[in-house]
C-alpha positions, 0 to 999 in steps of 0.5 A, spaced: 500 500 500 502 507 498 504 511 503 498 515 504 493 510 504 497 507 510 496 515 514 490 513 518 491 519 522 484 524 524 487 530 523 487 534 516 493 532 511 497 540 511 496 542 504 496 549 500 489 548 500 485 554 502 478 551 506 474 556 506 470 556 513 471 552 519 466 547 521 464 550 526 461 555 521 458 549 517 455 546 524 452 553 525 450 554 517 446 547 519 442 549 525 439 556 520 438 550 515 434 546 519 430 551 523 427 555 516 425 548 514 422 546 521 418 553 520 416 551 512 413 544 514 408 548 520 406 552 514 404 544 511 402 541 517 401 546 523 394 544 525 390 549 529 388 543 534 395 542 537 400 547 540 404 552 536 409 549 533 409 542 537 411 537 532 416 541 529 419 543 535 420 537 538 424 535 531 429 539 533 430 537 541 427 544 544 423 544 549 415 546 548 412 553 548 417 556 544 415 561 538 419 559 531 414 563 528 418 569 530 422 572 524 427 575 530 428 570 533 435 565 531 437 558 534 441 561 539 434 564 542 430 558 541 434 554 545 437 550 539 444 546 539 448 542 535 448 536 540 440 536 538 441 535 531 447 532 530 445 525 529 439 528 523 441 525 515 442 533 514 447 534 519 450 527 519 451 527 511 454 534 510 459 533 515 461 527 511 462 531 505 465 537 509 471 533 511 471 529 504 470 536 500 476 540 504 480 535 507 479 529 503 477 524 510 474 519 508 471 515 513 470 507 510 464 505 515 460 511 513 455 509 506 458 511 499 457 518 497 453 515 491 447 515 486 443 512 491 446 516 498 442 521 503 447 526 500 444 525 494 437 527 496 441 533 501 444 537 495 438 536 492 435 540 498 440 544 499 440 546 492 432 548 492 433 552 499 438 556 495 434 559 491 427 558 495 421 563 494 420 560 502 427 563 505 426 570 501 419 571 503 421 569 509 427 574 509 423 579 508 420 579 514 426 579 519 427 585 522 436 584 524 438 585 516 445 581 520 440 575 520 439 575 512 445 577 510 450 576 515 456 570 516 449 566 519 444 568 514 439 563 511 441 564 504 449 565 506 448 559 510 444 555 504 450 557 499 455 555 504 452 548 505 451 547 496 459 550 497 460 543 501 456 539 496 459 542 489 465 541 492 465 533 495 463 532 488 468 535 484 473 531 489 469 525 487 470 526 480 477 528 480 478 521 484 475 517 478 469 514 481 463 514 476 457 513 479 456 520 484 451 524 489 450 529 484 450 527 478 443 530 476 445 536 475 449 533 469 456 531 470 460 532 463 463 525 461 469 528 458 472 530 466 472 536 470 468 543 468 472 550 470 467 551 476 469 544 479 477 545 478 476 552 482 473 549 487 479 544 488 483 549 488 480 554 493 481 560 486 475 563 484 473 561 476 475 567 473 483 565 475 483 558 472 481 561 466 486 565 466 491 560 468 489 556 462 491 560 457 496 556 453 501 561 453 503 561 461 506 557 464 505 550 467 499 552 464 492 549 466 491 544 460 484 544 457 479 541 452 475 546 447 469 541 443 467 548 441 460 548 446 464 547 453 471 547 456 473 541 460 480 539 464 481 531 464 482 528 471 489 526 469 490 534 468 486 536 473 490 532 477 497 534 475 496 542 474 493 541 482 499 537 484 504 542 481 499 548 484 501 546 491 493 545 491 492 538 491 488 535 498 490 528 499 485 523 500 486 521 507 482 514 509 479 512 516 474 508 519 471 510 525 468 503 526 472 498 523 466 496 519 466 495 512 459 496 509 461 491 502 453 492 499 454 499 498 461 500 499 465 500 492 472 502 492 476 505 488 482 501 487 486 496 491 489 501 495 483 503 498 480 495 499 486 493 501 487 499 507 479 497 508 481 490 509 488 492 514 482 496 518 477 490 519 484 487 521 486 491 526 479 492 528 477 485 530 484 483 533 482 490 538 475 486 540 478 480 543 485 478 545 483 471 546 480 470 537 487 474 535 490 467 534 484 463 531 484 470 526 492 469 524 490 462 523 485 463 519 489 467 514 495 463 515 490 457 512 489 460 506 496 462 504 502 462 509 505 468 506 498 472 507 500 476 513 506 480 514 507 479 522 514 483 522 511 487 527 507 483 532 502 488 534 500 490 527 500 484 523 498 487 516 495 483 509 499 481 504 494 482 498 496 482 490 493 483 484 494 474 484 489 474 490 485 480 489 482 476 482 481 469 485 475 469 488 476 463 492 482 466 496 478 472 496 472 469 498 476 466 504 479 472 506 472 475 507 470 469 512 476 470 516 475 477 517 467 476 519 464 479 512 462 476 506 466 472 502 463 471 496 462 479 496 468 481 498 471 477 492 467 481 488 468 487 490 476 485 490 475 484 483 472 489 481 477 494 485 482 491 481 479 492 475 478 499 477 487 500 477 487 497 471 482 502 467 484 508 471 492 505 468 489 505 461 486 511 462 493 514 465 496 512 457 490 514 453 491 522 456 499 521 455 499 519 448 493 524 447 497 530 451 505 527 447 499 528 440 498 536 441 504 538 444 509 541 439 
């Protein structure tokens, strides 16, 4: 496995990328967030038989009696905290993202960021709340304008949330993975548009343009099919790297569990840190089953676990036994998962490593034609 795939570490990887607020501030953008949705479904399903706001009162956790219909009043007022809420899909979802988006964490025990994910549905939120005749309306009865238009404004607060969507998507994108939270938006097959390499760059759009004229320096390489302008993920990649802004993906998992189902993996790298975690995970659990789990795999292939340092034993896993679904299957076993779908998912990982190097190639030979 690569260096950085072995750093399993919970703090941000320093790079020059500039994180554009804290999440602090996202936590605080979240609870706005909520509370404005809390205070649309009263207008849905507010009954005049039940106390003010009771349903969506205890949503939020806050104690009954509060008014959430005045426009003055901001979460702090109501008695909201983050430690009510935190547990929410809205809150749990955008954290993910956050920490993917601009630290590049990725937590293996949480659910893929794909077609089929809440994040999904809370862009898709987050993108019509942007916009929403509601939060204008509602603006317009506040009488703080620091409440509408200020660092914690209903709309500011939206934007900064579709900010972490957009963001976490374009990092999906430059990764390689081709099946993405926010794809109804309409990805571009071909790579990344400007906007997306902007935002994984910390620059505004309008300098990546400009530091794509073929003329500069290190210029930023870019494909003109006469409609739109696309960078490719190799390019991307390379023009972040050389930029200083490239954020690493950093693995963990909180847990030690690997949700095979739904989880796909980019590569074998990143399988092949997932498994190292189970491993670690499981001889955590019980000292007494450390032994029978080495014996198990020591039973598949003698060679299969390198034990060169008797506390952190680590998997030997190559492509021969990434593509044999009958070691693999094994393996799965042995780890308490299912063998005949680790097998192939392992398949399908190294099948990714392959396309990823034929894609590497392609670009090269693209890249050495229309260079003079």
């Amino acid at each position: 496995m690569t260096t950085e795939s072995e750093d399993h570490g919970s703090e941000p990887v320093p790079s020059g990328f500039p994180v554009p607020f804290a999440v602090e501030q996202l936590r605080s953008d979240i609870q706005e967030v909520l509370l404005l949705l809390a205070r649309q479904l009263h207008f849905v399903f507010g009954r005049s038989d039940r106390g003010q706001l009771a349903e969506q009162s205890t949503l939020l956790g806050l104690a009954a009696g509060g008014d959430m219909n005045d426009p003055d009043s901001t979460p702090q007022d109501l008695g909201l905290r983050y430690e009510l809420v935190q547990d929410t899909h809205l809150a749990e979802t955008l954290e993910d993202l956050y920490g993917y988006a601009f630290h590049g964490m990725l937590d293996l025990s949480r659910p893929e960021f794909d077609s089929d994910s809440s994040a999904t549905w809370i862009s898709t939120i987050v993108r019509d709340l942007e916009g929403s005749a509601f939060a204008e309306e509602w603006a317009a009865y506040v009488p703080t304008p620091s409440v509408v238009v200020g660092d914690h404004g209903l709309m500011t607060a939206a934007g900064r949330c579709l900010l972490v969507c957009e963001t976490a998507q374009a990092r999906r994108v430059l990764e390689g993975d081709d099946d993405n939270f926010m794809d109804w938006v309409g990805r571009n097959q071909d790579g990344l548009s400007m906007r997306q390499v902007a935002l994984l760059s910390g620059m505004t759009e309008a300098s990546v343009r400009t530091l794509s004229n073929p003329k500069r320096r290190n210029a930023l390489v870019t494909v003109n099919d006469g409609k739109n302008v696309t960078v490719a993920i190799s390019a991307a990649k390379t023009w972040l790297l050389a930029k200083g802004r490239y954020v690493p993906i950093r693995r963990t998992n909180r847990d030690g569990q690997i949700d095979l189902a739904r989880k796909r993996f980019g590569g074998a790298d990143e399988l092949l840190w997932a498994l190292d975690q189970r491993l670690q995970f499981l001889i955590g659990q019980n000292e007494a089953d450390n032994d029978a789990i080495r014996r198990r795999l020591a039973a598949i292939h003698p060679d299969l676990v390198d034990a060169s340092d008797p506390t952190r034993p680590r998997l030997r896993l190559g492509a021969k036994v990434l593509t044999d679904a009958t070691a693999m299957s094994a393996i799965g076993d042995a780890l308490a998962m299912p063998g005949d779908l680790l097998a192939l998912r392992a398949a399908e990982a190294h099948a990714r490593d392959v396309l990823n190097e034929l894609e590497q190639q392609i670009q090269r030979r693209v890249h050495a034609a229309v260079t003079p």
